[in-house]
TORPA-172020 format. One record per residue (C-alpha): x, y, z. Coordinates in steps of 0.001 Angstrom, whole numbers, plus 500000, padded with zeros to 6 digits. Layout:
XYZ
...
***
This chain:
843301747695182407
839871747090180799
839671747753176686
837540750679175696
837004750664172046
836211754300170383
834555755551166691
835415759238166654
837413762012165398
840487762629167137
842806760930170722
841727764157172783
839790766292171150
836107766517169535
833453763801170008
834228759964170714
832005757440169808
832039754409170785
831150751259173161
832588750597176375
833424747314177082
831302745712179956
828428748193179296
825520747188176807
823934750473177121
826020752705174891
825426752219171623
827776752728168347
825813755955167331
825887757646170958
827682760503171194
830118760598174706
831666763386175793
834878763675177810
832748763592181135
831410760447180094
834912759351179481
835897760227182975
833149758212184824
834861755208182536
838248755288182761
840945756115185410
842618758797184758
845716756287184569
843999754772181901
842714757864179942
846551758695179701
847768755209179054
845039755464175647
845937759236174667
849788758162174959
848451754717172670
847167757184169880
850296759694170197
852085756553169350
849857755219166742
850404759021164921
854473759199165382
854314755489163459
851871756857160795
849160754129161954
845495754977162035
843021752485164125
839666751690162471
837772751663165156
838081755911164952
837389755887161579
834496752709160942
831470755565159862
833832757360156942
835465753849155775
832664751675156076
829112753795155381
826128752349155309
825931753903151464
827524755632149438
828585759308151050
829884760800148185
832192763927148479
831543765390144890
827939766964144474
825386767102141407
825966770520139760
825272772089136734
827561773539133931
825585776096131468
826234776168127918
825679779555127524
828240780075130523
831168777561129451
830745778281125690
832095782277126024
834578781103128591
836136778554126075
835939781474123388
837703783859125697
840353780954126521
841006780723122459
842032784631122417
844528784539124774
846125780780125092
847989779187121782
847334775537121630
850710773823121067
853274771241122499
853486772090125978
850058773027127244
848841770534124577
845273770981124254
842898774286125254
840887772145127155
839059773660130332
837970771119132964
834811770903134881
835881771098138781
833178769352140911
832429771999143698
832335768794146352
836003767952145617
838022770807146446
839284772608143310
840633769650141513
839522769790137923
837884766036138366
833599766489137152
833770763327139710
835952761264141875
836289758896138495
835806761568135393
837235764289133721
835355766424131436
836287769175129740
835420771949126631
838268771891123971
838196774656121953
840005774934118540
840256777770116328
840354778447112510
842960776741111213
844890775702114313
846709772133114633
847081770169118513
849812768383118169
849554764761118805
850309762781121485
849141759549123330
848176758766127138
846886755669128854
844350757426130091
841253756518127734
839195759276126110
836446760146123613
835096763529122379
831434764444121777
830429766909119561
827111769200120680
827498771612117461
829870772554114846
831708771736112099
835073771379110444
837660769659112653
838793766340112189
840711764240114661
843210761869113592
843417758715115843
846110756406115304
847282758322111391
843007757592110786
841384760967110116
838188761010111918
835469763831110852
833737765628113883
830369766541113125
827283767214115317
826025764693117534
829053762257116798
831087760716119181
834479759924118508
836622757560120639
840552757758121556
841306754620123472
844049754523125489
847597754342124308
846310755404120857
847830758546119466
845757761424118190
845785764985117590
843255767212115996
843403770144113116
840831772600112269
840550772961108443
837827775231108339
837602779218108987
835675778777112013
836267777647115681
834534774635117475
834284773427120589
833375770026122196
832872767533125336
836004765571126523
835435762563128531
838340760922130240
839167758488132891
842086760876134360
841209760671138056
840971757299138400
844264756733136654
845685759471138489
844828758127142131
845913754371140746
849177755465139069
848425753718136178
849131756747134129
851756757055130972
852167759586128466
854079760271124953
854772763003122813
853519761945119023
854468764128116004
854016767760115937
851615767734113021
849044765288112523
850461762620111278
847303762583108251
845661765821106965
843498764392104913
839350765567105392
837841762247103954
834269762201104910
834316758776106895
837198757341108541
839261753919108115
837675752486111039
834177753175109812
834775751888105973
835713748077107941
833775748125110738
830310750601110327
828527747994109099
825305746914111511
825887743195112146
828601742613109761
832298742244110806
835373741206108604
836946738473108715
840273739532108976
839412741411112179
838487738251114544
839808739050117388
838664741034120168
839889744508121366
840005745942124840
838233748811123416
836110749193120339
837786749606116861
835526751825115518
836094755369116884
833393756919115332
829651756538116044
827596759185114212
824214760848115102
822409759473111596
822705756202113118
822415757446116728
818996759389115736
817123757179113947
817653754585116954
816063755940118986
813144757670116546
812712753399116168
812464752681119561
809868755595120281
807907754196116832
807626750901117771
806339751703121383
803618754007119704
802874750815117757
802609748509121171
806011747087121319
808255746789124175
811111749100122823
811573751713125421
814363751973128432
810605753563130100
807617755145128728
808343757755126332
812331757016126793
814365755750124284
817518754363125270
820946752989123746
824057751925124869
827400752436122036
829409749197122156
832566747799120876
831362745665117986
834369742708118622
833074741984122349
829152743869122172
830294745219125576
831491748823126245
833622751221124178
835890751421126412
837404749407129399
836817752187132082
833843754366130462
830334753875129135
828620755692126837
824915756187126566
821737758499124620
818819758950125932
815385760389124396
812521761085126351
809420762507123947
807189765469125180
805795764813128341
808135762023129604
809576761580132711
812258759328133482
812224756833137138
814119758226139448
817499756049139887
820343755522142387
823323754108141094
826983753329142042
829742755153140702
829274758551138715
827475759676135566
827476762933133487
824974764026130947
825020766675127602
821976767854126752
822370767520122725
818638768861122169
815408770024123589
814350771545126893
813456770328130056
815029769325133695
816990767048135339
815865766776139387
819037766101141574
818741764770145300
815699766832145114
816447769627143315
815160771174140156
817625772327137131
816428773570133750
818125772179131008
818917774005127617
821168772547124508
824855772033125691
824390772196129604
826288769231131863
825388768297134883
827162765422136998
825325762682139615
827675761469142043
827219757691143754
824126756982144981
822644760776144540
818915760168142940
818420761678140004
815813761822137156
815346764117134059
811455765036132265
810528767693129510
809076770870129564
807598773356127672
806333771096124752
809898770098123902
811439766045124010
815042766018125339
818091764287123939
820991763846126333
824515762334126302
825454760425129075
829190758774130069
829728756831133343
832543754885134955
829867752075134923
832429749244133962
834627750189136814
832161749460139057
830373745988137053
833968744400136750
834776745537140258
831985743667141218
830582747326143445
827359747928141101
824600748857142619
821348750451141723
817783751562142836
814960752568140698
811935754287141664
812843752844145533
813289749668144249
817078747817145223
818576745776142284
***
C-alpha cells in the first residue's frame, strides 16, 4: 500500500490537503477533493486510511500532518481581534454594576472584564490578559485576599481609595499605577463620599491555561486603614537612583507598588523638551516613551507583565508596529486615533483598545490635541520565552 500523507480538516469529510507520495505535482497548498482522492487510492486503500483515522479518534490521537497550517503558521494567526472599549460606554455600566451588586467575600471584587470578541465569550481582553473596571463606592471595603496571579491597577480619574498591599496603604490617585504582585495580599477601602473606578491588569489567562493558579482568603477588613499620603514602599524605595542598603537583594517583581503621574508626567514633558532642543530623547518624533521598572533588577514590574506611557505631541504619529504577544492601551489624556490592521478608531480619555499578536497597529493625534496612553503587555512572556518578535514600519527585528 503506497503512503499518502494529508493537511486537512477531517478523515472523510471537507477538504484534504495534502501531497501524494510519488507525485511532485500537488503541492502543500492545493486543495483535492474526494475525486481527486479516488484517481489516487484504491478504494481498499481509501478504507484502510478512513478506518486509520477512526482509530486514531477512539485512542484520542490527532496526526499533524491534518493539522500542520493551524499548529505551525507561517505568523502569528491570532484568534482574539483589536477592539475598542469606550469610556463613556464602560464607565455607566460599572456605575449601574455598583447599584445592584455588594462587593464582599464571595464575589470579591465588582470588577467587570473586557471579553475579546475573537475568543468566544471568555472574559480574557487577550489570549494572555485580563482587564477589567473595578468599581468601588462611598465608603465600601473589598475584603482582602491574595492570588498568584500578578496584578496592578491604573487609575484614569478619581480620588479617595486607597489599596493596601501587603498591610502597606497605597493612595490611588489619577494617573498612578499601583502594583499587586503575585502572592501579595491586598484589599482596597473607599474613605471618601464618592465612588471610583479603575483599570485592572492581570495575567489570569495565562495562569489559568498553565494551572499555575492559587488563591487565599486574607482578612475581612483591610488589614491597615490608615490614608497616609505616600506608602511604605515609596518612603524606602521612591528615590530616583538611590536604593537602601538594607534592601540588596533582588525581587521577582518590583518593591515599590506605586509609581505616580508627577513623576510619570514630567518624564515624558523631558523627553519631548530635550528633542525640541536637538537631543535624541524620543521613542519617535514627537513620542515620548517610558518603560516602569523594578528598581532591584531595572527590568520589568512584574515577571509576566510590562508596563508602559506613551506621549505623542500634536501632530505626531507613531510607526506602525507588529509585535508578538498582546498589548492593551488607556487613553489617560487627549484625543486622537489608534489605526488597527487597517482600521481607524477615535480615541477619547478612558477608552481601551487591545492588539492581538502580530496585528499592526499605530496611534496619531487629532484635532489639535497630544495623546497620553497607558499601555500593559505580556512582553516578558514572550522575551524570556525566547518568541519575541517585532516589525516596525515593514521592517523585521
Amino acid at each position: 500500500m503506497r503512503p499518502v500523507h494529508w493537511r486537512g480538516k477531517g478523515v472523510t469529510g471537507g477538504v484534504r490537503r495534502g501531497i501524494v507520495a510519488g507525485r511532485e505535482d500537488v503541492s502543500m497548498n492545493e486543495e483535492l477533493d474526494h475525486a481527486n482522492v479516488a484517481q489516487e487510492m484504491t478504494p481498499e486503500e481509501s478504507a484502510a486510511l478512513d478506518a486509520l483515522y477512526r482509530d486514531f479518534a477512539a485512542n484520542h490521537m490527532n496526526p499533524l500532518w491534518t493539522q500542520t497550517g493551524d499548529l505551525m503558521p507561517m505568523h502569528p494567526k491570532p484568534r482574539a481581534v483589536p477592539h475598542l472599549w469606550k469610556w463613556s460606554t464602560l464607565l455607566p455600566l460599572a456605575e449601574a454594576a455598583g447599584a445592584l451588586v455588594p462587593v464582599g467575600r464571595g464575589g470579591e471584587r465588582r470588577a467587570i472584564g473586557l471579553a475579546n470578541p475573537g475568543l468566544g465569550g471568555a472574559a480574557y481582553v487577550s489570549p494572555t490578559l485580563w482587564a477589567a473596571i473595578q468599581y468601588l463606592g462611598p465608603r465600601e471595603v473589598a475584603p482582602e485576599h491574595r492570588h498568584a496571579q500578578n496584578a496592578f491597577r491604573f487609575v484614569v480619574e478619581g480620588e479617595g481609595v486607597w489599596t493596601v498591599v501587603n498591610g502597606d496603604p497605597v493612595r490611588m490617585s489619577r494617573g498612578d499605577l499601583l502594583l499587586t504582585p503575585g502572592w501579595h495580599f491586598h484589599g482596597h477601602h473607599n474613605d471618601s463620599d464618592a465612588p471610583m473606578a479603575w483599570l485592572d491588569g492581570l495575567d489570569i489567562p495565562f495562569s489559568q491555561t498553565n494551572d499555575v493558579g492559587f488563591f487565599e482568603f486574607g482578612s475581612d477588613r483591610v488589614t491597615d486603614a490608615a490614608t497616609p499620603a505616600f506608602s511604605r514602599g515609596e518612603r524606602l524605595w521612591a528615590h530616583p537612583g538611590l536604593r537602601p542598603l538594607s534592601q540588596l537583594h533582588e525581587t521577582v517583581s518590583s518593591p515599590l507598588c506605586a509609581f505616580r503621574w508627577t513623576h510619570t508626567d514630567r518624564a515624558l514633558a523631558e523627553q519631548l523638551a530635550l528633542e525640541d532642543e536637538g537631543h535624541p530623547a524620543t521613542y519617535g518624533p514627537g513620542h515620548a516613551g517610558l518603560r516602569f521598572v523594578n528598581p532591584t533588577t531595572g527590568g520589568d514590574v512584574m515577571p509576566t507583565i510590562r508596563c508602559e506611557f506613551h506621549r505623542l505631541r500634536q501632530g505626531a504619529v507613531s510607526a506602525e508596529r507588529r509585535e508578538v504577544g498582546s498589548s492593551v492601551f488607556q487613553v489617560f489624556d487627549g484625543q486622537g486615533a489608534a489605526v488597527l490592521d487597517g482600521a481607524r478608531h477615535r480615541l477619547e480619555k478612558g477608552d481601551l483598545f487591545v492588539v492581538p499578536s502580530w496585528v499592526p497597529w499605530s496611534v496619531e493625534t487629532e484635532d489639535g490635541a497630544g495623546l497620553d496612553l497607558f499601555r500593559f503587555s505580556d512582553a516578558p512572556i514572550m522575551e524570556r520565552l525566547g518568541f519575541m518578535r517585532s516589525m516596525v514600519d515593514g521592517e523585521t527585528r
